[in-house]
Structure formats: structure tokens, C-alpha cells
VOBA-1610 file (N, C-alpha, C; in pm, whole numbers, padded with zeros to 5 digits, always signed):
BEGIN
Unk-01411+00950+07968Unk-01551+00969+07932Unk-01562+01085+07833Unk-01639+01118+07815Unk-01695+01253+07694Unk-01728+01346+07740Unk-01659+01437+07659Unk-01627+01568+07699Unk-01790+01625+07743Unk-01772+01782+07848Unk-01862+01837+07879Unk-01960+01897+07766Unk-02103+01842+07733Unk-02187+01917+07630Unk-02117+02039+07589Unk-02101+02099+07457Unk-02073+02220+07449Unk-02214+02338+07490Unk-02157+02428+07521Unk-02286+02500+07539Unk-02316+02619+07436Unk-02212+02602+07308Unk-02219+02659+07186Unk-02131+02684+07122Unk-02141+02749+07030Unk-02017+02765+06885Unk-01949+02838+06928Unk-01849+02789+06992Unk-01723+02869+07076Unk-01591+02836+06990Unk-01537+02893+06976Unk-01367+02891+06898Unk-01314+02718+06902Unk-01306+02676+06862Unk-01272+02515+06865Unk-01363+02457+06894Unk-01484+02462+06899Unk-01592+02355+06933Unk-01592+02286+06839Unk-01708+02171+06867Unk-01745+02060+06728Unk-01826+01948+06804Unk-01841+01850+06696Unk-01972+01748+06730Unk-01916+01639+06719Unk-01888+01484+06701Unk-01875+01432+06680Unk-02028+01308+06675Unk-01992+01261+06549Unk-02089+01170+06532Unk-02022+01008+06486Unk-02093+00922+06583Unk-02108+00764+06527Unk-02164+00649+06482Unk-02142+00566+06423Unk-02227+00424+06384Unk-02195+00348+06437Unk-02224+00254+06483Unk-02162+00093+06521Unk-02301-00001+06533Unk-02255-00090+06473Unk-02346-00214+06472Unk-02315-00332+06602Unk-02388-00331+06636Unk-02377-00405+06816Unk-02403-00517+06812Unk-02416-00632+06711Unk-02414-00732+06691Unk-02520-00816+06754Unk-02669-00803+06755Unk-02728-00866+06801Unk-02749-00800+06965Unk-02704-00744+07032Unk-02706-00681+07148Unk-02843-00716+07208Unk-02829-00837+07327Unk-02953-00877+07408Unk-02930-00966+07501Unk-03033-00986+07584Unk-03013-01053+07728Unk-02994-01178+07685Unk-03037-01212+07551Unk-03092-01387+07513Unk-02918-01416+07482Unk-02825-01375+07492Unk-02714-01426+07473Unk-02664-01528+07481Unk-02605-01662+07371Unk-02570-01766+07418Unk-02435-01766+07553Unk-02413-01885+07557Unk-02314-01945+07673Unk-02228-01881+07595Unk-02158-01916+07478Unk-02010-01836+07394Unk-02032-01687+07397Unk-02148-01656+07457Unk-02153-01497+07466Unk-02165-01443+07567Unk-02085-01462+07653Unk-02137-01405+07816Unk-02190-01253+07753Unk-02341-01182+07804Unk-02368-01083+07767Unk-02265-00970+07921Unk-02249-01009+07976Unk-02164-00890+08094Unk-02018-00870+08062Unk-01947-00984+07949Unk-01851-01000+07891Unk-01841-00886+07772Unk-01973-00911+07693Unk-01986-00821+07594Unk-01953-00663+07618Unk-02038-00689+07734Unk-02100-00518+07761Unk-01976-00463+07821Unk-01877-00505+07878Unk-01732-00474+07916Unk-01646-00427+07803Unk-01649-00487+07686Unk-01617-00495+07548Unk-01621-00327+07485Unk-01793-00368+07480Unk-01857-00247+07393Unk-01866-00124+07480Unk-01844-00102+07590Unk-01880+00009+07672Unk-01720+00094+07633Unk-01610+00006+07602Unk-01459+00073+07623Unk-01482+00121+07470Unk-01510+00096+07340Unk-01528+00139+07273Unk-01677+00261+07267Unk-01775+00243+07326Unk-01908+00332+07326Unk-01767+00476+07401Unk-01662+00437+07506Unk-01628+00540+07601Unk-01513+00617+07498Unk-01440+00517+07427Unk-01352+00591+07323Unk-01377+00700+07238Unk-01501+00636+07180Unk-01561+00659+07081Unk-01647+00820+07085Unk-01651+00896+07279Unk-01663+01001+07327Unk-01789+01075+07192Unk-01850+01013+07153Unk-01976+01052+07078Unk-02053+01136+07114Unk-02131+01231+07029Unk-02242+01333+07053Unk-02372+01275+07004Unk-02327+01239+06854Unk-02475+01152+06826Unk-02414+01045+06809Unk-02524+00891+06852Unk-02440+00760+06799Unk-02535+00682+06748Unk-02526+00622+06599Unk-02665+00576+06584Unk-02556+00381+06573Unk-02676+00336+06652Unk-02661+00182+06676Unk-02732+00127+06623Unk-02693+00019+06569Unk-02753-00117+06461Unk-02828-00272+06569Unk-02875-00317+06543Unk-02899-00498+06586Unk-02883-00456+06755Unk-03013-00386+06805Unk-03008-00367+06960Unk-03167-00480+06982Unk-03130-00577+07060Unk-03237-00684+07045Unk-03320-00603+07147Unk-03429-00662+07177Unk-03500-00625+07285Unk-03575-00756+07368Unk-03614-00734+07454Unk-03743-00829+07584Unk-03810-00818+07585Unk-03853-00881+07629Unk-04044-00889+07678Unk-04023-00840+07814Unk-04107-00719+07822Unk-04128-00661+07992Unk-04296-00744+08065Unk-04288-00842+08026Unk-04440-00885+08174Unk-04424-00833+08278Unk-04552-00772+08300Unk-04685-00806+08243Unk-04698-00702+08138Unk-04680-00585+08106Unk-04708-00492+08027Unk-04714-00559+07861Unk-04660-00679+07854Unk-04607-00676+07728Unk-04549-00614+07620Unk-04492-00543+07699Unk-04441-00396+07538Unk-04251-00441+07592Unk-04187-00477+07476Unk-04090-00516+07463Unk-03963-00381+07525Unk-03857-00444+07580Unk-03750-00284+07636Unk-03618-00375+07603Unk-03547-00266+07554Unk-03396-00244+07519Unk-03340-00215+07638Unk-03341-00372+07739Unk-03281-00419+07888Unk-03143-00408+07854Unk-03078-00494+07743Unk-02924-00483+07745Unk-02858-00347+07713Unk-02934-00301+07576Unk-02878-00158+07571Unk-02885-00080+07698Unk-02939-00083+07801Unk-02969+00013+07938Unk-02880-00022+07984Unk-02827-00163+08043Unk-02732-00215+08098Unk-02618-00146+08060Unk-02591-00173+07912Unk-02516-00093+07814Unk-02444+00062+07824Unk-02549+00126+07867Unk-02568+00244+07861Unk-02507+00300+08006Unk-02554+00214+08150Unk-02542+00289+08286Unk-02421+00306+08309Unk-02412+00440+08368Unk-02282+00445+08423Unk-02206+00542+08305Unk-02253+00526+08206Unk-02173+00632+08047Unk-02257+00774+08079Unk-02223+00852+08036Unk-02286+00968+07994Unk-02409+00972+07857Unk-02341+00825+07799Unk-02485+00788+07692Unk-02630+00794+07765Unk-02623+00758+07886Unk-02724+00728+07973Unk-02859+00847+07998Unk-02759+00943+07980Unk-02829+01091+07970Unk-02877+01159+07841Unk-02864+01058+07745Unk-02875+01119+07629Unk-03013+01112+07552Unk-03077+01231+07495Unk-03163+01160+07426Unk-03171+01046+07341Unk-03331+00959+07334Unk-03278+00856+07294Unk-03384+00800+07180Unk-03416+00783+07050Unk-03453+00765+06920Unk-03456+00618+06889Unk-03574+00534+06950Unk-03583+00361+06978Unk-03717+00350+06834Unk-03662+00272+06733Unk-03764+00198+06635Unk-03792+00106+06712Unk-03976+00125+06639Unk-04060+00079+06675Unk-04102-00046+06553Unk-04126-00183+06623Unk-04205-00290+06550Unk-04293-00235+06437Unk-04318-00333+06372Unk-04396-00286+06264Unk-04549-00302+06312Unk-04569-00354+06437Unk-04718-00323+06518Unk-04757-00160+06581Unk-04646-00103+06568Unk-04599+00004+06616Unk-04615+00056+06751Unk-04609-00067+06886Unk-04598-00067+06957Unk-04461-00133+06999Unk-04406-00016+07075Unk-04242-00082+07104Unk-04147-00136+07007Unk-04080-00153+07047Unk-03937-00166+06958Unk-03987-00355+06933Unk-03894-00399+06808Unk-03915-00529+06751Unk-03847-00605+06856Unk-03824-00728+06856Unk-03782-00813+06882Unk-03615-00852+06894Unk-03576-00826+06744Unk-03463-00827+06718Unk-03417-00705+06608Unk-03270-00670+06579Unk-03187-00595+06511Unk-03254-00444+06498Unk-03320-00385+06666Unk-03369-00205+06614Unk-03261-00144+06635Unk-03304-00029+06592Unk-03229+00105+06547Unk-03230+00211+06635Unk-03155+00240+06688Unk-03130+00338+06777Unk-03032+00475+06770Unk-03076+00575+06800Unk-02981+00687+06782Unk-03036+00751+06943Unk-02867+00775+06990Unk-02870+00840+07075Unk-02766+00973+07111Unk-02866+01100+07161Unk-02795+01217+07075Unk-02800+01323+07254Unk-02709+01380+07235Unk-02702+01423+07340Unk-02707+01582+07320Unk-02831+01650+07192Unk-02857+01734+07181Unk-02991+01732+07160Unk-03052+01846+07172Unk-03215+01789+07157Unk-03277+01803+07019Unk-03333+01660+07010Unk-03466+01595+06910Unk-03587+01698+06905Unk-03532+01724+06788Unk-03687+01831+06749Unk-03761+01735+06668Unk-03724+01648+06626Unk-03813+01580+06509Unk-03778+01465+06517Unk-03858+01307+06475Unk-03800+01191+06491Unk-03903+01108+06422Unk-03883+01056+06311Unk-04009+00956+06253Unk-03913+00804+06195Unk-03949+00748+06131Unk-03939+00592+06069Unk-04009+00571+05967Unk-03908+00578+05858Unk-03968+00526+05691Unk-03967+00390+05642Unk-04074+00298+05605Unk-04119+00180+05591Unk-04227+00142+05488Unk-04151+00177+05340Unk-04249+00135+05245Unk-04322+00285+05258Unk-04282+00392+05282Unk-04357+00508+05230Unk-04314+00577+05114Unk-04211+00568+05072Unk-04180+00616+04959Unk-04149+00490+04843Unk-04101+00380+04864Unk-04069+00259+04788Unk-04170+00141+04838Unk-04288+00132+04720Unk-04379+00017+04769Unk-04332-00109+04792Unk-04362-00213+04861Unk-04294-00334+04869Unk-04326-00427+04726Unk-04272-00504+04662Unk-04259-00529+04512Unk-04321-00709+04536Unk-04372-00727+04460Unk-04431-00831+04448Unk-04345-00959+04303Unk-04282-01017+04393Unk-04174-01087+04278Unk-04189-01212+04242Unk-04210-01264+04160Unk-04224-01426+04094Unk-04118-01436+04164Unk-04129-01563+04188Unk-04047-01675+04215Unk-04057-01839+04106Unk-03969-01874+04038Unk-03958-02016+04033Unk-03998-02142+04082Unk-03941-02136+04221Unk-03898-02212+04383Unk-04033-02176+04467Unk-04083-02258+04512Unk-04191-02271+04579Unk-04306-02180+04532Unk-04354-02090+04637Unk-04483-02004+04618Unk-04410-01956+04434Unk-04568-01913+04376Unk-04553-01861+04285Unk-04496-01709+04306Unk-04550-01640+04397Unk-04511-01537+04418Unk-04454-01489+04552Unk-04415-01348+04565Unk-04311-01353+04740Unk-04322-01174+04747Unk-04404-01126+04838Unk-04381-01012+04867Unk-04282-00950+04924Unk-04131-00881+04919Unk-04053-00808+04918Unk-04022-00702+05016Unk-04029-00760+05118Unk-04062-00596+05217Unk-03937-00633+05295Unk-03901-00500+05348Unk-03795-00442+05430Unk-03834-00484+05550Unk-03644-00540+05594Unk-03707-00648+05706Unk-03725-00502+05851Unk-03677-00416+05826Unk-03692-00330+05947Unk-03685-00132+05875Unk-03734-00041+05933Unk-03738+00070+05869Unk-03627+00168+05856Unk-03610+00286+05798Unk-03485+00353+05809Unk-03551+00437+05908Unk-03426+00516+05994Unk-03515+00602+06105Unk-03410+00711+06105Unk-03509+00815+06122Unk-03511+00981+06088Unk-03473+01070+06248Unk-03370+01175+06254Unk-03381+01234+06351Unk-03300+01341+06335Unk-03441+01451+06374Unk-03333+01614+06330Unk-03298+01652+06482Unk-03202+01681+06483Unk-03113+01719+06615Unk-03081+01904+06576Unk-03083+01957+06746Unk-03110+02119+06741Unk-02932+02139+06769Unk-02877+02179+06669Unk-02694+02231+06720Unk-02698+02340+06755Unk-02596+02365+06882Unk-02570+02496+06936Unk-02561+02566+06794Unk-02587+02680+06832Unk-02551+02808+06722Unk-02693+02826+06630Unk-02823+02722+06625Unk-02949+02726+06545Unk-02960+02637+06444Unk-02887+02586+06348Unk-02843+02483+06248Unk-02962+02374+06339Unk-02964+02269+06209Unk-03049+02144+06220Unk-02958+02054+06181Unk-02947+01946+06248Unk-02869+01853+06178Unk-02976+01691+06156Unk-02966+01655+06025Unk-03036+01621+05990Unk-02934+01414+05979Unk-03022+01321+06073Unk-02939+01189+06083Unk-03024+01077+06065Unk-03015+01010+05976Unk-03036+00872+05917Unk-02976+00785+05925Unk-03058+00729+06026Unk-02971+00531+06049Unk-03060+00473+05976Unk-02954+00343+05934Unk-03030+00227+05867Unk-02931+00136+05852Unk-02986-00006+05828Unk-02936-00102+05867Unk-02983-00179+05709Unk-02919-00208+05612Unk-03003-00263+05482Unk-02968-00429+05473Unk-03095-00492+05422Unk-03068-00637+05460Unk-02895-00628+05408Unk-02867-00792+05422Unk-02756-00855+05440Unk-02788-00929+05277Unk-02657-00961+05282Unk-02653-01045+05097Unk-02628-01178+05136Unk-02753-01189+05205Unk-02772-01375+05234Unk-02886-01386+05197Unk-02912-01529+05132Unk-03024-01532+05032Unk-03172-01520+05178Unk-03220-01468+05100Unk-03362-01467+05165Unk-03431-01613+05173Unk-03544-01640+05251Unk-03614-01745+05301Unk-03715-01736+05174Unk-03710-01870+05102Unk-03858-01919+05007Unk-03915-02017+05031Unk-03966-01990+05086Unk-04049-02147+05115Unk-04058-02288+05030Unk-04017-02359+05136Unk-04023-02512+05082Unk-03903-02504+05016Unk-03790-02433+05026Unk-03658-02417+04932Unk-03548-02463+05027Unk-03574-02475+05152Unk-03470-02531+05269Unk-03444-02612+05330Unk-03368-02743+05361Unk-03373-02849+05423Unk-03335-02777+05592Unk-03264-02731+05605Unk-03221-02648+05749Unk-03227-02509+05749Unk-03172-02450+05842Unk-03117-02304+05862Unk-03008-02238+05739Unk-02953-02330+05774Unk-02830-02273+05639Unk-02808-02379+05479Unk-02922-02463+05475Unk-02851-02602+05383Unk-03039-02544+05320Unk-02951-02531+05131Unk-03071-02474+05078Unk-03064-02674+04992Unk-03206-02660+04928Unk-03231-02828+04841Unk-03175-02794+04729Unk-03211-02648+04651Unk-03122-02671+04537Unk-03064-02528+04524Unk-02983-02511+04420Unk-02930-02390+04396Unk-02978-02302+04316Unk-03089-02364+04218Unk-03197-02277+04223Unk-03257-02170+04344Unk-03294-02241+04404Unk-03407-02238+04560Unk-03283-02088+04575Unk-03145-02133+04613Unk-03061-02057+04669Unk-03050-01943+04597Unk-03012-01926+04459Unk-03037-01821+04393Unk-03150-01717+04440Unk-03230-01789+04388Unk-03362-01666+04403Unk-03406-01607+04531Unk-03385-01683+04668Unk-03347-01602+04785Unk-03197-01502+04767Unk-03134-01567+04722Unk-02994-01419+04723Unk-03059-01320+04627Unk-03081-01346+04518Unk-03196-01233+04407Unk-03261-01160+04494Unk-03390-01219+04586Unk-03471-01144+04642Unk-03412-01077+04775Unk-03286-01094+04803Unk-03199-01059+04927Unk-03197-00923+04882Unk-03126-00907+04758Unk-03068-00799+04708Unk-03176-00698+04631Unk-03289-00742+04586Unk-03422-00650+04598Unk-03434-00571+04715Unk-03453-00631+04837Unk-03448-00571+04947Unk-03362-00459+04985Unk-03244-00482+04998Unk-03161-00399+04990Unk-03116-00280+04893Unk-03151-00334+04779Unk-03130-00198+04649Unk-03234-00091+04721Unk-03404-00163+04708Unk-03499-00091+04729Unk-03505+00001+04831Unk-03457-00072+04933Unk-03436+00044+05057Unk-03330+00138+05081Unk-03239+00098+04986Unk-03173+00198+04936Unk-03218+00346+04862Unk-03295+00328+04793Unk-03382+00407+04701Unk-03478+00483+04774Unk-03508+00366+04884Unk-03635+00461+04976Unk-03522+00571+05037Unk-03401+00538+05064Unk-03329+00661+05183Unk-03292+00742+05059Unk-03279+00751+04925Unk-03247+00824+04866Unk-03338+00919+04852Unk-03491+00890+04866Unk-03602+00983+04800Unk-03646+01026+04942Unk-03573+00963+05066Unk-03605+01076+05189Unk-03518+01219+05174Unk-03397+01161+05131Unk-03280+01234+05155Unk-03332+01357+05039Unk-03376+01304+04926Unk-03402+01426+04833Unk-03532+01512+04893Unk-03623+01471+04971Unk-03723+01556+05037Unk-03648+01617+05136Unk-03527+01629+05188Unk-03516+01701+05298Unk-03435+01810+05197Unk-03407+01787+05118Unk-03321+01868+05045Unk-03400+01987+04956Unk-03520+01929+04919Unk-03581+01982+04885Unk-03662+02135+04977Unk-03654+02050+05091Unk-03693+02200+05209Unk-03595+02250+05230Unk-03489+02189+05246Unk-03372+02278+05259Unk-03238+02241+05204Unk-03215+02330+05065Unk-03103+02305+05010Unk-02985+02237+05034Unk-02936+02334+05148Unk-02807+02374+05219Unk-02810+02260+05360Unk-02897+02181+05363Unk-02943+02091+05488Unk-02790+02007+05518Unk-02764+01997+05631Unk-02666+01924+05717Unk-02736+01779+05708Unk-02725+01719+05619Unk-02735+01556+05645Unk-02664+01460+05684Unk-02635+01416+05782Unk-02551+01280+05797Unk-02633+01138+05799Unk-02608+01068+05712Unk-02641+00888+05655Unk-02549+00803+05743Unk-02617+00726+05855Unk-02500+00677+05941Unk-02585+00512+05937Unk-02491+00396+05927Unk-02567+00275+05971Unk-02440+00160+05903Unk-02501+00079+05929Unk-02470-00048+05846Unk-02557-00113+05722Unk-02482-00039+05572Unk-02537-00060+05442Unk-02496-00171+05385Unk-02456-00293+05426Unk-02433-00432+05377Unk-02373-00435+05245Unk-02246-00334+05198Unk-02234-00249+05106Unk-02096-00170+05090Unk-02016-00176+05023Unk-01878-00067+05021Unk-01931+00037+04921Unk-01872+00138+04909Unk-01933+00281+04853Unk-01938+00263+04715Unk-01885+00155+04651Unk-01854+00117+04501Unk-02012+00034+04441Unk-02057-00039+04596Unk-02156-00109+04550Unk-02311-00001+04535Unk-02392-00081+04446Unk-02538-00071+04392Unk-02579+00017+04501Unk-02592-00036+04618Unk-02739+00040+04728Unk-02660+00162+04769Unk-02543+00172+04807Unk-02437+00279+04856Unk-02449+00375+04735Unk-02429+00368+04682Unk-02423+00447+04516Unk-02562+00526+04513Unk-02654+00441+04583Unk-02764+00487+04501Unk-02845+00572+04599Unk-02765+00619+04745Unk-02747+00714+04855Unk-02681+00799+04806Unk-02544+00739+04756Unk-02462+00886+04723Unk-02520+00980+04631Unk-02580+00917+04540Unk-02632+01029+04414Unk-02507+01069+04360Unk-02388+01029+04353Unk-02291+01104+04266Unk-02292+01142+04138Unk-02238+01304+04107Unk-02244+01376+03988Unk-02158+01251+03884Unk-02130+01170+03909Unk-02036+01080+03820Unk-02111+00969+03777Unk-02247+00969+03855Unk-02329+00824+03803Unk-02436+00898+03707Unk-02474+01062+03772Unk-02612+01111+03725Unk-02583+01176+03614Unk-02444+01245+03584Unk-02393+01289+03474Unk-02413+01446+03470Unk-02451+01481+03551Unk-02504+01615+03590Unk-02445+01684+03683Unk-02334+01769+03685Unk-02311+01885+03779Unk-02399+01940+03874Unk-02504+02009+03829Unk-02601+02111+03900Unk-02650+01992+03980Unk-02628+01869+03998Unk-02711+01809+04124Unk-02588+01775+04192Unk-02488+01823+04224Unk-02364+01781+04273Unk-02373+01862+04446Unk-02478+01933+04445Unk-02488+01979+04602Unk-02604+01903+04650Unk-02671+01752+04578Unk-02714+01666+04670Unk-02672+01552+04649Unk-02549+01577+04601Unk-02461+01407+04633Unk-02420+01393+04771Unk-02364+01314+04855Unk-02327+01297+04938Unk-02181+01212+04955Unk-02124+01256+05026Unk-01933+01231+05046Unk-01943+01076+05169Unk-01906+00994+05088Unk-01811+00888+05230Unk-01712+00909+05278Unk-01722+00937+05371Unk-01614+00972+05455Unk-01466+00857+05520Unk-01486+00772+05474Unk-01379+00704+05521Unk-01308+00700+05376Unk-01357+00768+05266Unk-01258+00780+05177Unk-01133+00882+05206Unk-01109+00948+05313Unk-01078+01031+05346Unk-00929+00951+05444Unk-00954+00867+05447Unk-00828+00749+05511Unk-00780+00736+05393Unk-00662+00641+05411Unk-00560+00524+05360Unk-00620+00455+05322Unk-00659+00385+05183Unk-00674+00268+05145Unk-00703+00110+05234Unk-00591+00144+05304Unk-00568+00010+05356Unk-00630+00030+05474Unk-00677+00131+05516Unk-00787+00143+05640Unk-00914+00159+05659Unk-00978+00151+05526Unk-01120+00105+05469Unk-01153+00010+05468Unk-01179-00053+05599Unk-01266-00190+05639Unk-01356-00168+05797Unk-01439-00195+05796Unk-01526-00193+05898Unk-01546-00359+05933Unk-01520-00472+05857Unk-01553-00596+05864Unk-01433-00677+05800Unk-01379-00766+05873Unk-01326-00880+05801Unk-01370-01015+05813Unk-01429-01094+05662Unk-01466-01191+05598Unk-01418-01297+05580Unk-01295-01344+05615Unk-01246-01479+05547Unk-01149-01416+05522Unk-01051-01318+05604Unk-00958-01261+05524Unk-00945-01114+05454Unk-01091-01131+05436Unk-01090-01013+05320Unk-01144-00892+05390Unk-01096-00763+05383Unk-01130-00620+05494Unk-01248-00608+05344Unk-01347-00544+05418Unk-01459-00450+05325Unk-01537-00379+05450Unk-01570-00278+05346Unk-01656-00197+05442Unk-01778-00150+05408Unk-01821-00163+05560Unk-01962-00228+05517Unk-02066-00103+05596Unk-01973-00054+05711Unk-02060+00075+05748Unk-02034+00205+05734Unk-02119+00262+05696Unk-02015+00405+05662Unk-02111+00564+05719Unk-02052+00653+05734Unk-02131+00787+05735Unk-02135+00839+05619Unk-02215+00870+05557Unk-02229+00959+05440Unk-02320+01091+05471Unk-02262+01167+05440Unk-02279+01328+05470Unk-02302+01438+05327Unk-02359+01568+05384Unk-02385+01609+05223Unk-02261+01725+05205Unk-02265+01778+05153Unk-02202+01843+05113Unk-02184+01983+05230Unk-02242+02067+05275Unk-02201+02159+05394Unk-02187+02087+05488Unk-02223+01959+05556Unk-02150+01850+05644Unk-02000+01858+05629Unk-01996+01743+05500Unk-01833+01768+05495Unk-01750+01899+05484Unk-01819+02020+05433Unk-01680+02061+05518Unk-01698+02131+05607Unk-01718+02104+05742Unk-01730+02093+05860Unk-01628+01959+05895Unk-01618+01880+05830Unk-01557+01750+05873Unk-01409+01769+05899Unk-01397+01729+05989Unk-01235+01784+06051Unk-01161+01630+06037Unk-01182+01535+06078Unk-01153+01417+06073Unk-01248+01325+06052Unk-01207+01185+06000Unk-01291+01041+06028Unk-01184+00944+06064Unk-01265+00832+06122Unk-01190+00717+06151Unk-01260+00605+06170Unk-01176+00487+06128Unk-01273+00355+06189Unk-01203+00280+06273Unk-01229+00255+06363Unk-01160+00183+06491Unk-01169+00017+06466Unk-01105-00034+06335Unk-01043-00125+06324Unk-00996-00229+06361Unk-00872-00177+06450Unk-00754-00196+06518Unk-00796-00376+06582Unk-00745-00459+06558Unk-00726-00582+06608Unk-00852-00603+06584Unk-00930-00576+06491Unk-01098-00641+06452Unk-01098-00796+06422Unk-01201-00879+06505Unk-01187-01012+06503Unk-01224-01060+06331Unk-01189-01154+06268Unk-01261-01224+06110Unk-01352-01274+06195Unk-01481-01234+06118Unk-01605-01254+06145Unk-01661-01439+06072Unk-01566-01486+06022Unk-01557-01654+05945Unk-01451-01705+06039Unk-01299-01652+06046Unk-01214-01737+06100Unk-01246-01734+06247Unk-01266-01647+06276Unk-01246-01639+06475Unk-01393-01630+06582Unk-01493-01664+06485Unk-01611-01676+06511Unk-01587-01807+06668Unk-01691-01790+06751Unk-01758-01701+06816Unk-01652-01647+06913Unk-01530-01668+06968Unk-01421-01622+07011Unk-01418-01447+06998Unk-01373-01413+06858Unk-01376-01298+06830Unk-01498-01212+06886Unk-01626-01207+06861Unk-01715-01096+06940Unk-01704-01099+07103Unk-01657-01209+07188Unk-01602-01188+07342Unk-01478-01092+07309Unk-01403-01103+07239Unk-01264-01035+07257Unk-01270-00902+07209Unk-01378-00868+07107Unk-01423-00729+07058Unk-01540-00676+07058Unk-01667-00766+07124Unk-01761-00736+07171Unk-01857-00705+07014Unk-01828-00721+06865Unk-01892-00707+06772Unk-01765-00747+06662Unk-01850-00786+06552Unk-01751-00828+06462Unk-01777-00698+06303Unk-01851-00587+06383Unk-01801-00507+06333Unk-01718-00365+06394Unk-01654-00272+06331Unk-01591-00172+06406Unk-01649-00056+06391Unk-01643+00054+06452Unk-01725+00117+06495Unk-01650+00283+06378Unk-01722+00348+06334Unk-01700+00464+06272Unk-01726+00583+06304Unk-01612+00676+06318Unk-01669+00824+06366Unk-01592+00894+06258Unk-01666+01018+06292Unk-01651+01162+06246Unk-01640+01277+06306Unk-01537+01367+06297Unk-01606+01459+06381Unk-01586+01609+06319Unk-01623+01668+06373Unk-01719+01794+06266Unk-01701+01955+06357Unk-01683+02058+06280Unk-01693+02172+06365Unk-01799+02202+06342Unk-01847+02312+06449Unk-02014+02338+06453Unk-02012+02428+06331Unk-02163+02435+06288Unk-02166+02540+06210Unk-02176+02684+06236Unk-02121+02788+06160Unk-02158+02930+06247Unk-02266+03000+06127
//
């Protein structure tokens, strides 16, 4: 299990922080998914993984009748019995802003205390209003779920400042009247301009975490940021890039103390995959940290190791690894 809370910046202390995307995580589990199967799975990695903060991706939720306000039943399940259980806990809320959505919220759970905790949704990046070709003339653009904010209090006085987010997926978006099924588009037109408007989504909300990230920076220079989630994205691509802010895209030095470092560049080549595709390793979740973060950063890692192909070994693979993605840590000395 995970180590005893520190109770401050003592000679070898440190934090460790994680991401993992939980794959849908909910009671509604098909038959190929025993959910008590799962949770056996993901609990040996949640226990490995000995986390301080952990921000989680795709945590489904229920309907609690009579109350009607939806609860994160499996994540609890999830949770009993860990020391996660005790942890503070940072649940997005629906866009009714009662209770958590339905499907894929965002969760960070931190086992230091939440001084601050909000959810950005179209406050800094308006939702874009896009022609379409293919059916409706037009298609409003909005983020299918929000990025979510949480400043955590570190022994010693420091703020540490953590952003999960989850950015759509590069599967074409839904246009109406453009689909014969679930997955079988009528033409490749139709198909295009949902993958087009897929990737609107995703740039944009990219941009929105960039112009949070520059307001926190703005209050505080020197701010401890860590960017933790699943960015549908390797650090080379458009929306990742456009988090990092690198002095190499902006051309500018003097903004080089609000770029931000990926940390699994910090591995082997050949151990930069969080997901395998058909074969192919990419990585798709990452921590990105700012600059007095990293160096604090003592290590990273992604727990890899025997990761199911999310095409070849489907639905097999998430019983045998409980997600068909792998889970990423960091871990960090405190600040003094």
C-alpha cells in the first residue's frame, strides 16, 4: 500500500503524482467485462502506483433513486479498502451542474488538502460555430466534457497547482443524417467532416488549458503546475504542443519559464507508449509540468509492461489489464 502521508519536507521526502484513464469505469459493465474482474485489475495497479495525487479519466457514474443526482458507485467500490479511500476527492460535475455526468468524468484524488477546485468549459475558448457540407448547414463545436482545476496545499507552504483533462478522441464526430450505424458513415465526405470537427474539439480545448495555464502563471510566475490526463495526442502533436508552449514553436526565450516539460521524454524511446493500436505504441497520456516542477522531478515512468493492443486483443485485453491504457507517474521532491 502507500506510504505514510508525509508530515513535511523532511530529508528525502517527496510527492508522487498520477494519470490513468480507467476505461469507461462503471457498474453498466458488459458480460466481457466482469466489473469485480476489472476492479481486481485496476486496484493492483491504483496499489503500485502508491500515488499522492491521482487524476483519473472515463469514471462513469449511476443514477442514485430516489435523489436523482448521479454517484461514482464503481469508483467507491474501486477505491474501498486502498488508502485512496481517504483521500480528498475532486468529482466533475455535468454540464447541468448538478453531479457528475453520466459517462467519462474527471476525477482527482489527492491526499493533501484542496484549497481550491473549479472546472473550465468554454470560459476562455468560445464554442465555434462550423459549416458543415453533410447534413445541418451548421454544427456547434463544444467540448464534450470540461478541464478540471485543483490547487493542492504541500507540506513546507508551496501550492501545487493540477490539471486533468481528457481531450476528445480523433474519431470523427457525429453529423447528422451522415450515419447508417454506430460505426458505418454513408459517405466519406459525411466521415471527413466529423474527423475535421473531431479535431476542432480537441485543438480548441487545448488552447482553453493553455490560456488557464497562462493565468495561473500570470499570478504566480514561479507556480508548480502539473498537466495530468489523457490528451488523445503524443507531445509532437497540434493540441500537446499547444500546452507545452515551447520556446522552439514561440521563437522566444524570455517565455521559456512558461513552457512546460513532458516528462516521459525523460525514458528510452522505446518506452514512450501509454497505448498500443494495431501494433503501433503511441502515447497518448502524459504529465506535463512547468518548469520549477521539473526540477523537483526525481523520476517518471509508465507502467506499460504487458499492455493489452487496444485493436488486436480487444475485449480480452481490458479483463487481463483492467484498461487499455497504462497508467503514468512521477515523482517529485517537495519543495523547500
Amino acid at each position: 500500500m502507500s506510504p505514510e502521508p508525509p508530515s513535511g519536507a523532511t530529508p528525502g521526502a517527496g510527492f508522487r503524482i498520477a494519470t490513468f484513464n480507467v476505461e469507461s469505469l462503471g457498474l453498466r459493465a458488459g458480460p466481457e467485462t466482469p466489473l469485480a474482474e476489472r476492479i481486481g485489475v485496476l486496484r493492483e495497479h491504483l496499489t503500485r502506483l502508491a500515488a499522492d495525487i491521482l487524476c483519473l479519466q472515463e469514471v462513469n457514474a449511476e443514477d442514485a433513486r430516489p435523489q436523482q443526482k448521479r454517484v461514482l458507485g464503481a469508483l467507491d467500490r474501486l477505491l474501498a479498502d486502498t488508502p485512496y479511500a481517504a483521500y480528498q476527492r475532486v468529482a466533475m460535475t455535468s454540464s447541468g451542474g448538478v453531479g457528475p455526468a453520466d459517462r467519462h468524468n474527471l476525477v482527482v484524488l489527492s491526499r493533501y488538502p484542496v484549497v481550491a477546485s473549479r472546472q473550465v468549459w468554454h470560459e476562455l475558448v468560445p464554442p465555434l460555430t462550423v459549416p458543415v457540407t453533410s447534413g445541418r448547414d451548421r454544427i456547434e463545436a463544444r467540448f464534450d466534457r470540461p478541464i478540471q482545476y485543483a490547487a493542492l496545499a504541500l507540506p513546507g507552504g508551496r501550492s501545487l497547482h493540477v490539471v486533468n483533462l481528457h481531450l476528445k478522441a480523433p474519431l470523427a464526430a457525429t453529423i447528422a443524417g451522415q450515419k447508417r450505424s454506430a460505426f458505418v458513415w454513408k459517405t466519406v465526405a459525411g466521415w471527413a467532416e466529423g474527423y475535421y470537427l473531431a479535431a476542432l474539439k480537441r485543438t480548441g480545448q487545448a488552447l482553453e488549458a493553455r490560456l488557464f495555464i497562462e493565468r495561473l502563471f500570470d499570478a504566480e510566475p514561479d507556480a508548480l503546475i502539473a498537466v495530468c490526463g489523457d490528451f488523445n495526442a503524443d507531445y509532437r502533436e497540434g493540441p500537446t504542443r499547444i500546452i507545452l508552449g515551447g520556446a522552439e514553436d514561440t521563437g522566444n526565450v524570455s517565455l521559456a519559464a512558461r513552457a512546460l516539460a513532458a516528462l516521459e521524454r525523460s525514458l528510452p524511446r522505446e518506452r514512450q507508449y501509454s497505448v498500443l493500436h494495431g501494433g503501433e505504441p503511441i502515447m497518448l497520456d502524459h504529465i506535463l509540468v512547468s518548469r520549477g516542477l521539473s526540477l523537483l522531478c526525481r523520476r517518471a515512468e509508465v507502467f506499460n509492461q504487458g499492455l493489452p493492443d487496444e485493436v488486436l486483443e480487444a475485449p480480452a485485453g481490458a479483463r487481463r489489464f483492467g484498461s487499455f491504457h497504462a497508467p503514468v507517474l512521477a515523482a517529485f521532491a517537495l519543495p523547500t
